[in-house]
Backbone as a ProteinNet text record, in pm:
[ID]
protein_1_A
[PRIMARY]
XXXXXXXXXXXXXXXXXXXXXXXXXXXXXXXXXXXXXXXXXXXXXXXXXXXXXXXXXXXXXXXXXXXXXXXXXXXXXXXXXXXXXXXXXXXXXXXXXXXXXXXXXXXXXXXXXXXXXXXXXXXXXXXXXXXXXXXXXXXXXXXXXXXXXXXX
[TERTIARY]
-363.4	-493.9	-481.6	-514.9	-528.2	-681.9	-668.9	-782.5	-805.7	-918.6	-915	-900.1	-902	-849.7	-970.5	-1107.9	-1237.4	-1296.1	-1206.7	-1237.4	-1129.1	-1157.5	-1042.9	-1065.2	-910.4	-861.9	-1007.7	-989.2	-1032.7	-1192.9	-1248.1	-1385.6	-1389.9	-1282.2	-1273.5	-1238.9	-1309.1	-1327.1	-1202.5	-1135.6	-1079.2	-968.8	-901.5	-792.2	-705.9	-582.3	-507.9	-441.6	-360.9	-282	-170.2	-89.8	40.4	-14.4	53.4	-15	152.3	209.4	313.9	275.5	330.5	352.5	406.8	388.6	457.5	398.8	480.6	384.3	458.7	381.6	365.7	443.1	544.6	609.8	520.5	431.4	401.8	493	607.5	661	727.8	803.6	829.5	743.8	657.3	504.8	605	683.8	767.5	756.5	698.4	659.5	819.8	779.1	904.6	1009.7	953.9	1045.9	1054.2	1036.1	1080	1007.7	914.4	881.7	736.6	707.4	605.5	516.6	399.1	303.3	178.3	146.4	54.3	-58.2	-157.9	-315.4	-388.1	-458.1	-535.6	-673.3	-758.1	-889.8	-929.1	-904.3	-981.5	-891.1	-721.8	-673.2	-600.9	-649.6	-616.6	-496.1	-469.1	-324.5	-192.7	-101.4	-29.9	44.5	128.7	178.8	247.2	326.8	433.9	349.9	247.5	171.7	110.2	61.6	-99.1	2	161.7	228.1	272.9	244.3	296	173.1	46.4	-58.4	-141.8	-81	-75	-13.4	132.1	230.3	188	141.9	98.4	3.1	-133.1	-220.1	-212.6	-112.6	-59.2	23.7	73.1	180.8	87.6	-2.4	-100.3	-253.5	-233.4	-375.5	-448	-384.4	-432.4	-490.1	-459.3	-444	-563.8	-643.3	-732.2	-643.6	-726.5	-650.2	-751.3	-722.2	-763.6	-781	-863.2	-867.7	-799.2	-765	-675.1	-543.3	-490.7	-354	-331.1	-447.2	-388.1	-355.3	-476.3	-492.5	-334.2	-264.8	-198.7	-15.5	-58.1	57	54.1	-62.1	-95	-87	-67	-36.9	-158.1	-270	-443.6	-549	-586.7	-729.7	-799.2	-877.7	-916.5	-1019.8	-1097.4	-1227.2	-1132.2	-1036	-921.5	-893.6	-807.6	-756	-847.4	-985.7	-1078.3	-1118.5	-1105.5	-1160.6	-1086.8	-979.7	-841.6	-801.2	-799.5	-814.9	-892.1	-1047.7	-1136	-1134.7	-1048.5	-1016.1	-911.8	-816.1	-711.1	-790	-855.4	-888.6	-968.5	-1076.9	-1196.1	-1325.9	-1238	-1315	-1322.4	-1330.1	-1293.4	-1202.2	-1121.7	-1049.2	-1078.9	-1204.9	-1260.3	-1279	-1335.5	-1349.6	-1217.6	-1123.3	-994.9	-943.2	-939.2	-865.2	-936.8	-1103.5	-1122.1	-1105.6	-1088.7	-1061.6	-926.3	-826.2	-678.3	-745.2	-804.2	-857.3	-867.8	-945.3	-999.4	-896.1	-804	-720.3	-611	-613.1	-481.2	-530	-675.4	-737	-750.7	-751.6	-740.3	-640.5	-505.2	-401.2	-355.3	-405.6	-385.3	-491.1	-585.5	-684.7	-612.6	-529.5	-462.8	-352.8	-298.4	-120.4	-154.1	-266.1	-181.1	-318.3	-357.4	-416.7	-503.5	-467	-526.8	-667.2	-732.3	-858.5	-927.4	-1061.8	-1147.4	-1078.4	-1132.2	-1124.5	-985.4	-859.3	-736.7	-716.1	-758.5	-745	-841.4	-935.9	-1027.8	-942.4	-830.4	-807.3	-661.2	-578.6	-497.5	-490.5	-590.8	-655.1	-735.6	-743.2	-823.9	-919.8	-999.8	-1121.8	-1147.2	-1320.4	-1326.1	-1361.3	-1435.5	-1446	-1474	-1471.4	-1545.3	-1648.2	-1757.4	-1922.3	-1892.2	-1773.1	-1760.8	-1707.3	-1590.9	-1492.6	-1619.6	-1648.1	-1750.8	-1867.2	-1898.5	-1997.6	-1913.5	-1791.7	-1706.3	-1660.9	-1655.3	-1549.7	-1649.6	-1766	-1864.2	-1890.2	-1909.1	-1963.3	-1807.4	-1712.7	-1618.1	-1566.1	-1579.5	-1501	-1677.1	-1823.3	-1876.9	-1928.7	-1849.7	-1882.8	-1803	-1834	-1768.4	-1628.5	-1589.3	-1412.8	-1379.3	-1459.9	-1478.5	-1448.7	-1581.4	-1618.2	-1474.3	-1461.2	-1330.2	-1238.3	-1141.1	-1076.2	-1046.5	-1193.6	-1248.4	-1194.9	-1260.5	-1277.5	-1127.2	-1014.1	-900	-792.5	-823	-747.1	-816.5	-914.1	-994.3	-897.3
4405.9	4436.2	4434.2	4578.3	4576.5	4499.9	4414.6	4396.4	4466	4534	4643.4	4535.2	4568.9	4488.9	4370.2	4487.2	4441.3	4263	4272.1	4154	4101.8	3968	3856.5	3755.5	3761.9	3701.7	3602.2	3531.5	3388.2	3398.7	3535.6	3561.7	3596.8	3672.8	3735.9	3581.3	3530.2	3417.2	3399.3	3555.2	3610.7	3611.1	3624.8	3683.9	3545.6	3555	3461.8	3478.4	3353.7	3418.3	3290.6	3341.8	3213.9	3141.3	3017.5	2901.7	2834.3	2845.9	2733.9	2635.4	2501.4	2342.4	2351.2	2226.8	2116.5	2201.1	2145.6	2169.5	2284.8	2362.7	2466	2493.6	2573.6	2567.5	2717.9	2642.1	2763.8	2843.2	2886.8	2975.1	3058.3	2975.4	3037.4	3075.2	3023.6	3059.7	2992.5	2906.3	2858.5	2692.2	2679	2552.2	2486.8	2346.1	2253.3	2243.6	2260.8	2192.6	2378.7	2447.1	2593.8	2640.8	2570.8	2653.6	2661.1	2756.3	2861.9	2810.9	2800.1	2760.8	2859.2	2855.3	3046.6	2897.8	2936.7	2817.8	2934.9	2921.1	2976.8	2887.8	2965.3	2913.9	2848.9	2928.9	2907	2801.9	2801.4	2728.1	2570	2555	2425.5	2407	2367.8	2261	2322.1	2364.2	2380.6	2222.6	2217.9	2092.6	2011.4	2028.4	1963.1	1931.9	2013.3	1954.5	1869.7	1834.1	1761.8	1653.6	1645.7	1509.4	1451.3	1546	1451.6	1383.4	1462.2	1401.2	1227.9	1250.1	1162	1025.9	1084.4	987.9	876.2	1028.4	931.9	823.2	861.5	763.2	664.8	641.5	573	467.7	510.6	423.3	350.7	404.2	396.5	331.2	297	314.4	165	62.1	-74.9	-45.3	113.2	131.4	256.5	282.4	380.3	538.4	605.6	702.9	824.9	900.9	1041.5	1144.9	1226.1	1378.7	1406.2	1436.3	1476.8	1480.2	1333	1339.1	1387.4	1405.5	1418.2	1589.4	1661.8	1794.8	1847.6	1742.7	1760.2	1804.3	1668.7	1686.4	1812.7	1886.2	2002.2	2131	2153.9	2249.3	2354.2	2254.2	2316.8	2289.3	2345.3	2321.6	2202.4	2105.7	2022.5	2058	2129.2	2239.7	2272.7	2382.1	2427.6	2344.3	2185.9	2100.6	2036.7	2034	1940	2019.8	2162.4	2247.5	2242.1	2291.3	2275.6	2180.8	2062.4	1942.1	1852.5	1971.1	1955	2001.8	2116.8	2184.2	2128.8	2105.6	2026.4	1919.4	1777.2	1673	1656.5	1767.4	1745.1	1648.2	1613.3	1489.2	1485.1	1459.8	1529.9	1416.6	1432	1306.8	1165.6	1169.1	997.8	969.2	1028.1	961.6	924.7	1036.6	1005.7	834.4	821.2	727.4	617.6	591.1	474	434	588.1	539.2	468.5	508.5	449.4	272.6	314.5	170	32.9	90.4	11.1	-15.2	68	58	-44.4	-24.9	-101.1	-253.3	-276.1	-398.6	-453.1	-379.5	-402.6	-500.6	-434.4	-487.5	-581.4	-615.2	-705.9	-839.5	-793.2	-894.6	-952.3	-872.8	-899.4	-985.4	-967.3	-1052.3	-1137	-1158.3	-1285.5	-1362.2	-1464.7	-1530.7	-1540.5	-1428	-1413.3	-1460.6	-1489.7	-1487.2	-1324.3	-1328.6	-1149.5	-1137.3	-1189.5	-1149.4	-1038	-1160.1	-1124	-962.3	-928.8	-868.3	-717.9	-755.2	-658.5	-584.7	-648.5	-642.1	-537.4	-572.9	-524.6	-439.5	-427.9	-281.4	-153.7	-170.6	-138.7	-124.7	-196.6	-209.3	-291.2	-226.1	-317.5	-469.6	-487.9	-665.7	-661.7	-775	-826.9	-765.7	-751.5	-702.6	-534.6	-514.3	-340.2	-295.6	-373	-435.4	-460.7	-522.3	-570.5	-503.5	-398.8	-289.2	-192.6	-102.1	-12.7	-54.6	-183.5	-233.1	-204.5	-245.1	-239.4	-151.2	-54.7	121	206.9	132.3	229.8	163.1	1.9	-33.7	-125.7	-147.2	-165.6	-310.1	-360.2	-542	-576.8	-692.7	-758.6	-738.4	-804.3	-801	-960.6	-1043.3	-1186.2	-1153.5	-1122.1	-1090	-1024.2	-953	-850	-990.9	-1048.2	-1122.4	-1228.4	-1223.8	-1403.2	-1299.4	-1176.7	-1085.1	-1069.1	-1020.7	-962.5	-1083.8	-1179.6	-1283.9	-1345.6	-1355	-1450.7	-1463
-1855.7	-1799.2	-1647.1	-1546.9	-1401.9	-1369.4	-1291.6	-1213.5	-1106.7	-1070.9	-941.4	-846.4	-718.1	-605.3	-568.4	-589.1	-498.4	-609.2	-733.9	-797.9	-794.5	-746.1	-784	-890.6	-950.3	-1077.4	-1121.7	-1020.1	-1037.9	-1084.3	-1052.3	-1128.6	-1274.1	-1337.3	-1428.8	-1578.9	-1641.5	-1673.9	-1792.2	-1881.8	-1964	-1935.7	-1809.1	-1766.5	-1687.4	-1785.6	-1746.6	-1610.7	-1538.6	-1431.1	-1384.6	-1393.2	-1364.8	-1264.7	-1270.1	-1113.7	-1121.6	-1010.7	-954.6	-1006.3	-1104.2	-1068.8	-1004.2	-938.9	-821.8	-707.1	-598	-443.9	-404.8	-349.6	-306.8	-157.7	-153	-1	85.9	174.8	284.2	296	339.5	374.1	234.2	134.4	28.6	-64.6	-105.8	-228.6	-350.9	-339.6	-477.4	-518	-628.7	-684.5	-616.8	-643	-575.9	-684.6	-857	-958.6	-965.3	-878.8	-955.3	-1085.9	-1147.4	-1303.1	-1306	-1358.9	-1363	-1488.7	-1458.5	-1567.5	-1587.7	-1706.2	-1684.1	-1739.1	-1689.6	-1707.7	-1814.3	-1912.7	-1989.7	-1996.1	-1922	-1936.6	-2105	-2175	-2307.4	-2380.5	-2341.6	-2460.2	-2372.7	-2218.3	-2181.1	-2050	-2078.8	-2006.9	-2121.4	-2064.4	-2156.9	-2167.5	-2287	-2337.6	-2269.8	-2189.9	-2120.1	-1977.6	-1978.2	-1822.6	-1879.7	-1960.5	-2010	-2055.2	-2089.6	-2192.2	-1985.4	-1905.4	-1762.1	-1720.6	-1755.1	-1730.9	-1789.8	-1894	-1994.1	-1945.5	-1950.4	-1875.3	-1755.4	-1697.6	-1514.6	-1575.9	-1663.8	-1636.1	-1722.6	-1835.7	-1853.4	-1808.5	-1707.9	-1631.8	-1506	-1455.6	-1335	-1422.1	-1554.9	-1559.8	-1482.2	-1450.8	-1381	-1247.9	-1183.8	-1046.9	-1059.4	-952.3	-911.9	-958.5	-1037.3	-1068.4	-990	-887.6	-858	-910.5	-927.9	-967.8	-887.7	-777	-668.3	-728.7	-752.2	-836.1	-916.3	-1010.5	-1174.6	-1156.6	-1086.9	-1030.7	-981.3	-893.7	-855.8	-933.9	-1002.8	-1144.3	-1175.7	-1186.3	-1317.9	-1216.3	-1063.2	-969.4	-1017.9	-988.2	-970.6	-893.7	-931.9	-808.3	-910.8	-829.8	-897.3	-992.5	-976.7	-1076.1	-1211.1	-1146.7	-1262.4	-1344.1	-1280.2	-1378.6	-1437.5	-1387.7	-1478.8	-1620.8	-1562.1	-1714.9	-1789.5	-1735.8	-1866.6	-1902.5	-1838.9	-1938.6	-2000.3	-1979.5	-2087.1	-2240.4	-2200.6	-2305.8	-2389.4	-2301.2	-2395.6	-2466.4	-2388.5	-2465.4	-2490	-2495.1	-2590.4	-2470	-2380.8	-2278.1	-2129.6	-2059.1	-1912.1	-1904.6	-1761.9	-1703.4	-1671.7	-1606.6	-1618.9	-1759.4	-1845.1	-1993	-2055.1	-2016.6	-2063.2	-2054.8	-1917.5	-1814.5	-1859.8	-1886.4	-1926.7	-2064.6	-2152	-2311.2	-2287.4	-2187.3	-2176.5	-2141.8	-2053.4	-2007.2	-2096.6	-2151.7	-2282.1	-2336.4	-2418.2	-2505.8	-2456.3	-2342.9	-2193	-2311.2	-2239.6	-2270.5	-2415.6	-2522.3	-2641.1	-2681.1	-2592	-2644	-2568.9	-2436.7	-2380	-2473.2	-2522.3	-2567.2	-2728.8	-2756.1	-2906.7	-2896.6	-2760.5	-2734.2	-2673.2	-2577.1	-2502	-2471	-2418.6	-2372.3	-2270.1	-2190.3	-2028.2	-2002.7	-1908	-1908.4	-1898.7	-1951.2	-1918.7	-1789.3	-1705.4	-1562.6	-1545.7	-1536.1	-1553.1	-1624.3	-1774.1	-1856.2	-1806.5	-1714.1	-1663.6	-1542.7	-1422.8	-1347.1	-1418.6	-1521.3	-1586.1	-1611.4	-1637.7	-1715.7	-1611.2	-1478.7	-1422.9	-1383.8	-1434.4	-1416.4	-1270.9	-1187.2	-1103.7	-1126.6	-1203.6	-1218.8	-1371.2	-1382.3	-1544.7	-1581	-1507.9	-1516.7	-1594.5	-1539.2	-1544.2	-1650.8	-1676.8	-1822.1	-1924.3	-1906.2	-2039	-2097.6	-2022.4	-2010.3	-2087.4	-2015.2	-2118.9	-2195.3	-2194.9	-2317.1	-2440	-2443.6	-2549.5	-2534.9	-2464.1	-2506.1	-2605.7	-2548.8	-2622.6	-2787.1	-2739.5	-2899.4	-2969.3	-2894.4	-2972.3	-2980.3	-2948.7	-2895.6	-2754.4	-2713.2	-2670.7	-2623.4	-2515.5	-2517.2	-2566.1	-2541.5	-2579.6	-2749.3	-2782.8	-2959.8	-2978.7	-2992.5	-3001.3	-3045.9	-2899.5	-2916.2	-3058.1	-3074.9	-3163.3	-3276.2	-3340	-3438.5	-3450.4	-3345.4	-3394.9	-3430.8	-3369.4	-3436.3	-3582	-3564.8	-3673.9	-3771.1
[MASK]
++++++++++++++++++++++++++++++++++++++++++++++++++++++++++++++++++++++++++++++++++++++++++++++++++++++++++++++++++++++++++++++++++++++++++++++++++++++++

């Protein structure tokens, strides 16, 4: 499919168009890792970007995670990477990051002893108050209750 000149790609909502990963060299126009990723509005993140995306906030999830970064992983505009990895996960990126959140905390609340506080800070969260709020919107009780419940 030609796009005439007077429309650009980026309007045409249908029409796919390769995007460089990694950073972009001003003078060359060539991603840094060299490989070429084609973005499809309708079907996401392709696989190997979205399993790096994954990765990062996994490994980072105790630490402030950016749209900026994650955007960055995925060699998009931050708009771009938020759609397509709406598409991929069904969820946008903050929902993502705190379901990781939670889950961080689940399992910290199953192994070891820590105090909330501790276990809130682990996990990323800004304090207890904030922890204990998602914690019960995502698993339903308590991180306290939880604890008492998964050992009982």
């Amino acid at each position: 499919m030609t796009i005439p000149e007077s429309i650009d790609a980026g309007d045409v909502p249908c029409v796919s168009r390769p995007v460089l990963q990694g950073t972009i060299g001003a003078e060359t126009g060539k991603s840094a890792d060299g490989v070429l990723v084609q973005f499809h509005p309708r079907r996401g993140l392709p696989p190997r970007v979205l399993q790096q995306v994954r990765e990062y906030v996994d490994a980072h999830v105790e630490s402030s995670i950016s749209l900026e970064v994650l955007a960055g992983i995925a060699g998009l505009s931050i708009s771009r990477f938020a759609h397509a990895f709406g598409q991929s996960e069904g969820m946008t990126p903050h929902e993502y990051v705190m379901q990781r959140r939670v889950q961080r905390a689940r399992e910290l609340l199953a192994r070891t002893d820590l105090p909330l506080a501790e276990i809130a800070c682990a996990s990323g969260f800004s304090d207890q108050g904030h922890f204990t709020c998602r914690f019960q919107e995502h698993v339903g009780t308590t991180p306290s209750n939880y604890r008492w419940l998964i050992r009982g």
